[in-house]
ZAMARGU-4260 file (C-alpha; in steps of 0.2 Angstrom, whole numbers, plus 5000, padded with zeros to 4 digits):
<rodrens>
0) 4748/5134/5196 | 4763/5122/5201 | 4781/5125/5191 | 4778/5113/5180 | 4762/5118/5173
5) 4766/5136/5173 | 4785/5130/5162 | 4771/5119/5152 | 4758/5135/5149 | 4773/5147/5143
10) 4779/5134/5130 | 4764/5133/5122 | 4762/5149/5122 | 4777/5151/5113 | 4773/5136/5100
15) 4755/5143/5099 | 4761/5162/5096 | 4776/5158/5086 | 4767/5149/5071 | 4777/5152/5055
20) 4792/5156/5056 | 4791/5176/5055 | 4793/5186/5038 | 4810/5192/5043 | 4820/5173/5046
25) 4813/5171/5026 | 4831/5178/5017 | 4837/5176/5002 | 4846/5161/5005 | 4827/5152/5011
30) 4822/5158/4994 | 4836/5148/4985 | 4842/5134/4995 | 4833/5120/4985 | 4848/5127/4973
35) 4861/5122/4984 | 4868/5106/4980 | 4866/5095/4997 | 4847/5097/4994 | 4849/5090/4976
40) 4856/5075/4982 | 4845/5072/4994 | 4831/5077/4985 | 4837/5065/4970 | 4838/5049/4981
45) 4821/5052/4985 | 4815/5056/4971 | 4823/5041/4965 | 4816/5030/4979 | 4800/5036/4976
50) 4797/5032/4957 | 4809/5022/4951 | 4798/5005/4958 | 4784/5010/4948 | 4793/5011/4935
55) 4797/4992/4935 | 4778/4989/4941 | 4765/4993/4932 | 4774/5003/4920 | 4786/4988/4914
60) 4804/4996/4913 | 4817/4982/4916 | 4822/4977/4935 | 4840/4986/4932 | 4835/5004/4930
65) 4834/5002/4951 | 4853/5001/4952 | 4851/5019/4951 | 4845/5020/4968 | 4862/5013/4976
70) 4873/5026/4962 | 4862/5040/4970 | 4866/5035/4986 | 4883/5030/4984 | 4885/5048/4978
75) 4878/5056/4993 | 4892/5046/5004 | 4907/5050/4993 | 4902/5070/4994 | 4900/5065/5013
80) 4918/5059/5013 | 4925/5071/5003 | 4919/5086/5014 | 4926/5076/5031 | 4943/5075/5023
85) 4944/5092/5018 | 4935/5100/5033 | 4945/5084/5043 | 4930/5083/5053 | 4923/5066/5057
90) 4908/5065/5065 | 4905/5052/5081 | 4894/5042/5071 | 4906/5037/5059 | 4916/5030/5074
95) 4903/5021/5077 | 4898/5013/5061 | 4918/5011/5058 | 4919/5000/5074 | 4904/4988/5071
100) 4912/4986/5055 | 4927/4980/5060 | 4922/4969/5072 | 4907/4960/5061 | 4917/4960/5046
105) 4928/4948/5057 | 4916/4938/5062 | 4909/4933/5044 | 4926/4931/5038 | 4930/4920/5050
110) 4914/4910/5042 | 4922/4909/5028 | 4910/4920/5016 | 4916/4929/5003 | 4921/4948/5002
115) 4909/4953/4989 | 4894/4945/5001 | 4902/4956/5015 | 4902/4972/5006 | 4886/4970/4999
120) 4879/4967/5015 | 4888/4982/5024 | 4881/4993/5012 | 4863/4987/5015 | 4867/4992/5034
125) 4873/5007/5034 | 4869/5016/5018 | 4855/5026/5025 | 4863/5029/5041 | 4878/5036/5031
130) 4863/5049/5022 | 4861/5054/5040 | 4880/5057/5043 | 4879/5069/5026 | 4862/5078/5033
135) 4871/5080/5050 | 4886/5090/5039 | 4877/5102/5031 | 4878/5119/5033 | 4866/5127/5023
140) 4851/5123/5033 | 4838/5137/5032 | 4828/5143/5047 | 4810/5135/5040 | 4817/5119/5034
145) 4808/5109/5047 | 4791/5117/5046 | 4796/5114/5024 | 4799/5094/5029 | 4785/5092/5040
150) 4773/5099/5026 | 4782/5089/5014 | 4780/5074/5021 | 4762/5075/5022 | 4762/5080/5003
155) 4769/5066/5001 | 4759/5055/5008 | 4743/5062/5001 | 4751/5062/4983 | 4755/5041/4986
160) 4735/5038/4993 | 4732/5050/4976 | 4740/5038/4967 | 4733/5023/4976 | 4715/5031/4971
165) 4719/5033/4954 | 4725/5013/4951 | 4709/5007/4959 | 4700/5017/4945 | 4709/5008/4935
170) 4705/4990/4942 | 4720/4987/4951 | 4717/4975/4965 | 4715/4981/4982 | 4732/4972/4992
175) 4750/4972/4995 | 4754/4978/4978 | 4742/4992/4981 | 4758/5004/4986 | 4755/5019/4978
180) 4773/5021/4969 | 4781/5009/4978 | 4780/4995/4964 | 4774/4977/4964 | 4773/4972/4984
185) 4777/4990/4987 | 4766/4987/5002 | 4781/4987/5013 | 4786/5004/5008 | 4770/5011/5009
190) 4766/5006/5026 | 4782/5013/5033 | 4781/5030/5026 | 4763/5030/5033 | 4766/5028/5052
195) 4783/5041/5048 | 4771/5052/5046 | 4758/5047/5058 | 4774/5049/5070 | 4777/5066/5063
200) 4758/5072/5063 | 4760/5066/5085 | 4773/5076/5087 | 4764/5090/5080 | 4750/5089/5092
205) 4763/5087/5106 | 4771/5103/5099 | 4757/5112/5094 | 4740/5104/5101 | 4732/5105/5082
210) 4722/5091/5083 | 4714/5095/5066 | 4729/5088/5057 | 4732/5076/5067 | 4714/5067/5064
215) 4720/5072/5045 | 4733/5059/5044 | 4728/5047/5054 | 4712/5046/5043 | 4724/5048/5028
220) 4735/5033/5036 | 4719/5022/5038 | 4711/5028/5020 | 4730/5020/5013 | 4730/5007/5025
225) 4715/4999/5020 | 4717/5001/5000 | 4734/4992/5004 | 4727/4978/5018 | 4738/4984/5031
230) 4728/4975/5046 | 4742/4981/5059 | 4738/5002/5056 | 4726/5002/5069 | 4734/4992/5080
235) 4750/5002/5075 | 4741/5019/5079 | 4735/5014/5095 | 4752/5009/5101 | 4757/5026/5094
240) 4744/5036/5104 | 4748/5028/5120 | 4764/5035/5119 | 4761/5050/5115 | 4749/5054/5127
245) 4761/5046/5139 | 4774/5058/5134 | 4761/5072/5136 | 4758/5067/5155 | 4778/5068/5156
250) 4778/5086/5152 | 4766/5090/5165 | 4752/5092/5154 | 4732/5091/5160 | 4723/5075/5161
255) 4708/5086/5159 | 4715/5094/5144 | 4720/5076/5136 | 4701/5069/5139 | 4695/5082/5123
260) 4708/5071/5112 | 4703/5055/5118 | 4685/5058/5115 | 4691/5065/5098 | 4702/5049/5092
265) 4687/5036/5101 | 4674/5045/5090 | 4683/5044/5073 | 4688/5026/5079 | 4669/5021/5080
270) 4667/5028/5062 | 4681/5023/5053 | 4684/5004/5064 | 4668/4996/5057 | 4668/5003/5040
275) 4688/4996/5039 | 4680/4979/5047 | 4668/4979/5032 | 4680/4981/5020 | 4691/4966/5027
280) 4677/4956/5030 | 4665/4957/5013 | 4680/4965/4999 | 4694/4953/5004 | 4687/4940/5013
285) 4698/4941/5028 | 4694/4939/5047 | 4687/4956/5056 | 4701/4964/5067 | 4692/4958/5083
290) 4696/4941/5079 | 4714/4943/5080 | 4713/4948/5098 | 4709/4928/5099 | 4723/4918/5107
295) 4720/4906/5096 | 4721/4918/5080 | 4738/4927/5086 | 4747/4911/5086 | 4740/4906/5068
300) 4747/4921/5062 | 4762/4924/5072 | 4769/4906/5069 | 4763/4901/5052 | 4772/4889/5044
305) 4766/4888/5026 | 4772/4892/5008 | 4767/4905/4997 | 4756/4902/4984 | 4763/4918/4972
310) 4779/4910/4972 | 4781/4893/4979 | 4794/4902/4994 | 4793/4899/5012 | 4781/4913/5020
315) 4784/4910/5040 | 4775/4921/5054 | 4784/4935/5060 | 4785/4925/5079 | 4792/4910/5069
320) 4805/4921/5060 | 4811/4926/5078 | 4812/4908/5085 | 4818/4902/5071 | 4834/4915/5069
325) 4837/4912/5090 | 4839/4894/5088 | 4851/4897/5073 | 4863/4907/5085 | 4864/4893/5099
330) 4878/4887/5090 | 4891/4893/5103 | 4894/4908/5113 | 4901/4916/5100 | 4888/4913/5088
335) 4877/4919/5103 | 4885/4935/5106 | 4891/4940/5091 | 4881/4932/5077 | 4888/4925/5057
340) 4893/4943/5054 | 4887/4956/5041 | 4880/4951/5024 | 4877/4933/5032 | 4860/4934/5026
345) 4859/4946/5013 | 4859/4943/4995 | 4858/4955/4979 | 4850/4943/4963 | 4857/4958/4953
350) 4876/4956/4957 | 4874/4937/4961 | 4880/4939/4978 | 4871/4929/4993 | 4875/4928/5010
355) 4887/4910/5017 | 4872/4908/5028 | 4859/4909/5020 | 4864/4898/5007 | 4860/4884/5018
360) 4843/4893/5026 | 4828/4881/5019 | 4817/4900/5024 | 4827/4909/5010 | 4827/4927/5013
365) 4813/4928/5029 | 4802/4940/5033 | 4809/4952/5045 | 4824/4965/5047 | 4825/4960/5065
370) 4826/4941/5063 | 4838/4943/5049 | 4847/4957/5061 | 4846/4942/5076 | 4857/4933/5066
375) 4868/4943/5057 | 4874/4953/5074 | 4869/4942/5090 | 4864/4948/5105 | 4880/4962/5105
380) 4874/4969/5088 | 4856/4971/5093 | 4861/4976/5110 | 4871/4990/5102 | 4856/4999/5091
385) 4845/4997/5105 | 4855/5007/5117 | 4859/5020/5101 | 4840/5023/5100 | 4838/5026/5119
390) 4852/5036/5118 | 4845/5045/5101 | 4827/5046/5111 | 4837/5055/5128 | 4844/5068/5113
395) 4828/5071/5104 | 4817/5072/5119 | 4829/5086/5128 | 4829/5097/5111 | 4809/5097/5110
400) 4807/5104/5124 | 4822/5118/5124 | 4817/5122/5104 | 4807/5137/5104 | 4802/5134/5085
405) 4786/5122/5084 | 4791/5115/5070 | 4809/5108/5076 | 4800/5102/5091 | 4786/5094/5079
410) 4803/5086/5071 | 4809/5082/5088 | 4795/5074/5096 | 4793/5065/5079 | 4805/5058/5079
415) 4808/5051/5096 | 4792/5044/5094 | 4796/5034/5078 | 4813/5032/5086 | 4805/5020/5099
420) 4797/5009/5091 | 4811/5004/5080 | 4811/4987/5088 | 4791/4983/5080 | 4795/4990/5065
425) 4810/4978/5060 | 4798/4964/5067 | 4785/4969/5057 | 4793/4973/5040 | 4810/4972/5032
430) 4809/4990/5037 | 4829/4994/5036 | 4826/4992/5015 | 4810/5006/5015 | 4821/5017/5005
435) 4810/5033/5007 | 4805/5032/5023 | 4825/5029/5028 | 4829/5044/5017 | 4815/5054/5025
440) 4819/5047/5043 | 4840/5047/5043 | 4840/5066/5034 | 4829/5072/5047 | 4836/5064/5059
445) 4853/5072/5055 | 4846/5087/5051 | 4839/5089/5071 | 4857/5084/5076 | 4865/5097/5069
450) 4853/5109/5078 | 4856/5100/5092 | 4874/5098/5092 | 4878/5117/5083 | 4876/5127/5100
455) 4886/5116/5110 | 4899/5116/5096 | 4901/5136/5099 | 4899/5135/5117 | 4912/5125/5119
460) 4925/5134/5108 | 4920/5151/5116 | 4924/5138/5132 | 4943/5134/5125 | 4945/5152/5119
465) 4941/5161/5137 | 4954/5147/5142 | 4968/5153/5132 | 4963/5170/5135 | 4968/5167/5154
</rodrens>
């Protein structure tokens, strides 16, 4: 056997030996650290993400009870601050998010918007990223936490398609607002939190090679997916999978090895394809996927221009939504590089704030995160997260394969995965506002930087003690 392979055999073997973490890591202080008060908070903007829709749909509770998800969360950050200031510890990533907030608050005062618009729209950026900054401070962590996240996940996922099941029983129509928890056009959410875990249930296989759950999920993810009409899962997955065996192939794994999976994910496809197809076809009255292969179809659906007919608003293609927020940039250079500036086009029909320039948008709101992102921040601001999610990538990628826990390195791969395709995520949804997917994604994410970052803290102040030392 080559180096590689033989480096790729005894990883394994340590995934596949280690299993559980061992008896011994489970002390008292795994036994109580859902207790501790960083995983209250966290655990209450879930839960509060989670069932406070549903609430406002079907159950009928007024609209405003959902304010309670931003107190939640405002919380969380003021507990975030508090411990920088005391521990006087500020994280790179609030340098970060300080810096871009300087500059594109500028840039939409300069356009004259309000402060309130600004703020409103700051917080919409950076709330969840500020969850990952309060992750990535914790202390407490226990040793099993990831193998505890992993399984939740999946939990959770399982308990949404439960309750997907049960409102079918009850003659709820199959659609967008088929969501689970996730409320009226609770789609959205629903659709995210399903290729999180799919991304999670990759990693695992990547980690692990347990191909069992990860056929589980996907048929999970395909079960939900067709109860809510999401047509892009499959598409979605495939994308998914290609990486992932990509990455596999990176790692000096066995093209001979791989072929068994393959043959695994072509045989369910043939099962589960024409049965979804039926479904599309004879329940809703849709096209079968082959058909949006067809040049043709793609561009109908990419670039449509019509109204909706729930709510008289403008409901353009996601191509169109793109095109559209480029040509409103061409202004000038600035414009170009820099966009209108945060909160531009954001709006809160709650606190009556709306953005300066989406007050003149004949689109309203649009349909995307990215197109919204395209015109908000310009080709700097986008620019900017792109290279923080390859730079995010290069850091998960070198933990999974040093990690000797296979849960961490389930997180790991995981998360890179999801990590890539960020970019057809905010062009498919308005992904930045699927609160418990961002809850799930940024605390985890966090949560992995602190193991990442923890050694290298300790190394280096053994580093500057042996210095003084000398």
């Amino acid at each position: 056997m080559t180096a590689p392979h033989l480096t790729m055999a005894r990883q394994e073997y340590l995934y596949q030996e280690a299993g559980a973490p061992p008896i011994q890591a489970k002390t008292r202080d795994r036994e109580n650290w859902m207790r501790q008060g960083w995983f209250r908070l966290l655990a209450m903007v879930l839960l509060l993400e989670v069932f406070l829709p549903f609430l406002v749909w079907p159950v009928g509770l007024p609209r405003v009870i959902l304010g309670a998800i931003e107190v939640g969360i405002a919380l969380v950050v003021l507990v975030a601050f508090a411990y920088m200031m005391l521990e006087d510890r500020i994280p790179g990533g609030l340098l970060l998010i300080a810096g871009a907030t300087l500059i594109w608050s500028l840039v939409s005062t300069f356009e004259g918007q309000a402060f309130a618009a600004t703020a409103w729209g700051w917080w919409g950026l950076f709330k969840y990223p500020l969850l990952g900054v309060f992750a990535y401070l914790v202390q407490g962590w226990p040793t099993d936490f990831a193998r505890w996240f992993f399984k939740f996940t999946i939990g959770l996922l399982v308990f949404q398609i439960g309750v997907q099941l049960v409102m079918l029983a009850l003659g709820f129509p199959m659609g967008d607002s088929m969501g689970g928890t996730f409320g009226q056009k609770g789609v959205m959410q629903f659709s995210m939190l399903v290729f999180f875990t799919v991304a999670l249930a990759l990693g695992n296989w990547l980690a692990t090679h347990n191909w069992k759950l990860l056929l589980f999920v996907l048929a999970l993810g395909l079960l939900g997916s067709t109860l809510s009409g999401t047509k892009f899962y499959l598409f979605a997955v495939a994308a998914l999978v290609v990486i992932t065996v990509i990455v596999h192939l990176i790692r000096g794994g066995q093209l001979r090895q791989l072929m068994l999976y393959v043959v695994l994910l072509a045989g369910a496809a043939a099962v589960f394809v024409p049965l979804y197809n039926s479904y599309l076809v004879n329940a809703r009255g849709l096209r079968p996927l082959q058909e949006y292969l067809q040049p043709d179809v793609i561009e109908s659906y990419l670039f449509n221009d019509g109204v909706s007919a729930d709510d008289s608003t403008y409901n353009i293609g996601r191509g169109l939504a793109i095109t559209y927020a480029w040509q409103q940039i061409q202004r000038d250079w600035t414009t170009k590089l820099f966009g209108f500036g945060i909160g531009t086009r954001s709006q809160s029909s709650f606190l009556g704030v709306r953005g300066s320039v989406l007050e003149e948008d004949i689109y309203g709101v649009g349909t995307t995160s990215l197109s919204t992102w395209i015109q908000e921040h310009g080709i700097i601001g986008v620019g900017l997260f792109l290279a923080f999610c390859l730079w995010t990538m290069v850091k998960l990628f070198r933990f999974a394969r040093t990690t000797t826990d296979p849960y961490q390195a389930t997180l790991a791969y995981g998360l890179f995965i999801f990590t890539m395709f960020w970019p057809v995520w905010l062009w498919y949804h308005k992904a930045w506002l699927a609160g418990a997917m961002m809850v799930l994604y940024w605390s985890s994410l966090g949560y992995t930087f602190h193991l990442i970052y923890t050694p290298e803290r300790r190394q280096a102040a053994r580093r500057r003690l042996s210095n003084i030392r000398r």
